[in-house]
C-alpha positions as CSV (number, residue, x, y, z in Angstrom):
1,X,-17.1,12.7,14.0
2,X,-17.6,15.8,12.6
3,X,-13.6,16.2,11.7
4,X,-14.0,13.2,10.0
5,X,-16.9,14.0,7.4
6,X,-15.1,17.6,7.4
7,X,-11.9,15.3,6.4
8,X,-13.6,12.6,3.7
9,X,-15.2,15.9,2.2
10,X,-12.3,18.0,2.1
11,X,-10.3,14.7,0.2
12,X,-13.2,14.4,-2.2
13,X,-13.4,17.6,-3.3
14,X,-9.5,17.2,-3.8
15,X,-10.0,14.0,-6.2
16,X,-12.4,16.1,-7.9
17,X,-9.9,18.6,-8.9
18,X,-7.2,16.1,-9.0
19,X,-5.8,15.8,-12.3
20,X,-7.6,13.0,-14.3
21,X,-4.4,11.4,-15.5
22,X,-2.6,11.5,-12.1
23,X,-6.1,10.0,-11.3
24,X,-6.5,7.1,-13.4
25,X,-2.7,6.1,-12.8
26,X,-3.7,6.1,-8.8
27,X,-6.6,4.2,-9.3
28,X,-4.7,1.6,-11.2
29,X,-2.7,1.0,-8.7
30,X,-5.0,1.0,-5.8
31,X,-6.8,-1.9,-8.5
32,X,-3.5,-3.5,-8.7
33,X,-2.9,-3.7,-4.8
34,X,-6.7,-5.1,-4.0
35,X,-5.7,-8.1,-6.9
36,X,-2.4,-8.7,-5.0
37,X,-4.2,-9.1,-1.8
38,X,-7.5,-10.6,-2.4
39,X,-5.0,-13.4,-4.8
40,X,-2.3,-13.4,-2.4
41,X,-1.8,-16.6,-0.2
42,X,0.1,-15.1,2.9
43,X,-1.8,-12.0,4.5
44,X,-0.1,-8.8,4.7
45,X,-0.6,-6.1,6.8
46,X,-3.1,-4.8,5.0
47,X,-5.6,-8.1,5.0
48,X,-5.0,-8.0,8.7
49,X,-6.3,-4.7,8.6
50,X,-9.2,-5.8,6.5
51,X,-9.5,-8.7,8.7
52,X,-9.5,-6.1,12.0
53,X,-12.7,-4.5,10.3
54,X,-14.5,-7.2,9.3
55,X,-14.2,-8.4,12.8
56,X,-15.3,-5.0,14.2
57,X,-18.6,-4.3,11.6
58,X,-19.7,-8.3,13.0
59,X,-19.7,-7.0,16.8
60,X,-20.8,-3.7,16.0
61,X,-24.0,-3.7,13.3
62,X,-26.3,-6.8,12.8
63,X,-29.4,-6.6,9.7
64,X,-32.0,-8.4,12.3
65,X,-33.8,-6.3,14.3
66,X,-34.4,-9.4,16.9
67,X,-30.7,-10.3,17.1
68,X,-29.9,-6.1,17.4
69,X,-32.4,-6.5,20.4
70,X,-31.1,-9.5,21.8
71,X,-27.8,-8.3,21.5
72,X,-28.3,-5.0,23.3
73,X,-30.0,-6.6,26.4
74,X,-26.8,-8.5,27.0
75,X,-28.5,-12.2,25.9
76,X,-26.9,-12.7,22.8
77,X,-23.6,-12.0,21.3
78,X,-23.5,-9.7,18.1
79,X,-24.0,-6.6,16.9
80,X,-26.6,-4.3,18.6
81,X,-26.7,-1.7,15.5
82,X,-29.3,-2.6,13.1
83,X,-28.8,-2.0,9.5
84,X,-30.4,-2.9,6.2
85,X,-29.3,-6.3,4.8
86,X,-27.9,-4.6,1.8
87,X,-25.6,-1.6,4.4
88,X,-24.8,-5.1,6.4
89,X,-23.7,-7.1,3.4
90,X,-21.8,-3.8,2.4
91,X,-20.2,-3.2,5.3
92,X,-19.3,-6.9,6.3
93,X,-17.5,-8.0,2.8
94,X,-16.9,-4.9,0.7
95,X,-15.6,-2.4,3.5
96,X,-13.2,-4.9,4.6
97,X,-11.7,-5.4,1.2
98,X,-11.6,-1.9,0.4
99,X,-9.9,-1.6,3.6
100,X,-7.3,-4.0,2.7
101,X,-6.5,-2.4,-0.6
102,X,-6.6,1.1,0.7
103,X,-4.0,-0.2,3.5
104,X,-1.7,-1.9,0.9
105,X,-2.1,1.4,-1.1
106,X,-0.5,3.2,1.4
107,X,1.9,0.9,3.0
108,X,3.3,0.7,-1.0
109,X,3.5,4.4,-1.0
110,X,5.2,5.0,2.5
111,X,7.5,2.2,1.5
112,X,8.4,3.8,-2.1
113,X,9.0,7.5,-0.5
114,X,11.1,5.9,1.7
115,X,13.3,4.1,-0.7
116,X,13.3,7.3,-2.9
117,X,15.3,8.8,0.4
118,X,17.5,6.4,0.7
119,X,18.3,6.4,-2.9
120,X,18.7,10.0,-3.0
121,X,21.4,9.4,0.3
122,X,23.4,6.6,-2.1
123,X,23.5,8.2,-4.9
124,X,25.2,11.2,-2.9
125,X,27.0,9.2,-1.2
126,X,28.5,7.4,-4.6
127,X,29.1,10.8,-6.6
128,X,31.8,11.4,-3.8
129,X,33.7,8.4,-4.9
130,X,36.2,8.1,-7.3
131,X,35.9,8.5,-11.1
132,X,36.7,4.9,-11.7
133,X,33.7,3.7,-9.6
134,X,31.8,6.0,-11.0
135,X,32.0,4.7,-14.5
136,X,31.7,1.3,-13.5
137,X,28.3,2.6,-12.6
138,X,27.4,4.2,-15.3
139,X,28.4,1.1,-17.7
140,X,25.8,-0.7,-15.6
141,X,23.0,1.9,-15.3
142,X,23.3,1.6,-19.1
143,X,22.7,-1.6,-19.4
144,X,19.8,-1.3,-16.9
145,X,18.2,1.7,-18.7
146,X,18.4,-0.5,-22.0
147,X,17.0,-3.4,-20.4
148,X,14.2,-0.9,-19.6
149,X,13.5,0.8,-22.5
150,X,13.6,-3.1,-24.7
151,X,10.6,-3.4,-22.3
152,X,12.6,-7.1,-20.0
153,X,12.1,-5.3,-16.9
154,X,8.8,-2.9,-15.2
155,X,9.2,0.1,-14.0
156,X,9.4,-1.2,-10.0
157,X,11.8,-3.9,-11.0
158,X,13.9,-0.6,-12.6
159,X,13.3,1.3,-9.8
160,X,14.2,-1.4,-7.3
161,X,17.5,-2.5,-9.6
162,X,18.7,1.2,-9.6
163,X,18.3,1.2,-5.8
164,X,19.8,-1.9,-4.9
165,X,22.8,-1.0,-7.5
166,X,23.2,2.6,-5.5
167,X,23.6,0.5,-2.6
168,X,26.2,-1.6,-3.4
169,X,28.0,0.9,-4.2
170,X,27.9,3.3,-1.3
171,X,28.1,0.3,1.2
172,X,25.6,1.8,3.5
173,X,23.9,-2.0,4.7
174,X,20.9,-1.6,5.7
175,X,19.6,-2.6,9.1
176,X,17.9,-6.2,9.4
177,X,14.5,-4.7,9.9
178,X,15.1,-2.3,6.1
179,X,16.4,-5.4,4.7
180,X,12.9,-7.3,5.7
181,X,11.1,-4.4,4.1
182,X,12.9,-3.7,0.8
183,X,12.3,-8.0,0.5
184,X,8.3,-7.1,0.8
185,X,8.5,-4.3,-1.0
186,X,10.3,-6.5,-4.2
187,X,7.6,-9.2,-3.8
């Protein structure tokens, strides 16, 4: 327990000094991933994750003192921690949700590093082939870093573009299981 609160402390004192810009662009994000789960229609792993705690703060904490009673003598089912009703409501709808987005925050991340490796493995792989090929590239990175700049395509539509074109070209297929996860990643 103690490794924990060490932990939390330790990561807050790092926001603190975090730079504010690098900041604000992170907490976009994390914003943007709890909209894309708490509006999405098929649950992720991250609103299973949410789902895991919500199920786990409703058979551990209860705001009635009667039903935390009943509950620890074995005649009831329910929590036997009692907590205030505004902890309870806290921890039975908000901590799940922040959960979610928290998990989707870092699935994203672990996702995007990853692709960043295997980009970095294409586009070695592709500056080893011939000059003809590589031009052919080029003509099309072109027209991809023009789509960008006119503003027709984001930044992780760019990002997964240049990737996808990198692979095509150093015709390193992915396994079935990368495949699955580049598709979730795109969505």
């Amino acid at each position: 327990m103690y490794k924990l609160i060490d932990y939390l402390i330790e990561l807050l004192q790092s926001v603190k000094n975090m730079d504010r810009v690098k900041l604000a662009r992170e907490l976009k994000e994390i914003v943007f991933h709890v909209n894309r789960q708490v509006f999405s229609q098929i649950p992720g792993v991250s609103a299973i994750a949410g789902l895991l705690v919500g199920s786990w703060v409703a058979s551990t904490f209860t705001n009635s003192p009667i039903k935390g009673y009943l509950s620890s003598w074995g005649l009831m089912k329910g929590g036997t921690h009692v907590v205030s009703l505004a902890t309870y409501r806290f921890l039975s709808v908000f901590l799940p949700i922040l959960v979610t987005a928290i998990t989707a925050y870092v699935v994203q991340k672990a996702l995007k590093t990853y692709r960043e490796k295997q980009l970095k493995r294409n586009m070695a792989h592709v500056a080893q082939l011939g000059q003809d090929v590589l031009s052919e590239l080029c003509d099309k990175m072109r027209i991809l870093d023009k789509a960008k700049e006119a503003e027709l395509i984001s930044d992780s539509e760019y990002e997964t573009k240049t990737a996808n074109l990198y692979q095509s070209y150093s015709r390193s297929y992915h396994s079935t299981i990368e495949a699955i996860i580049f598709k979730k990643l795109e969505s």
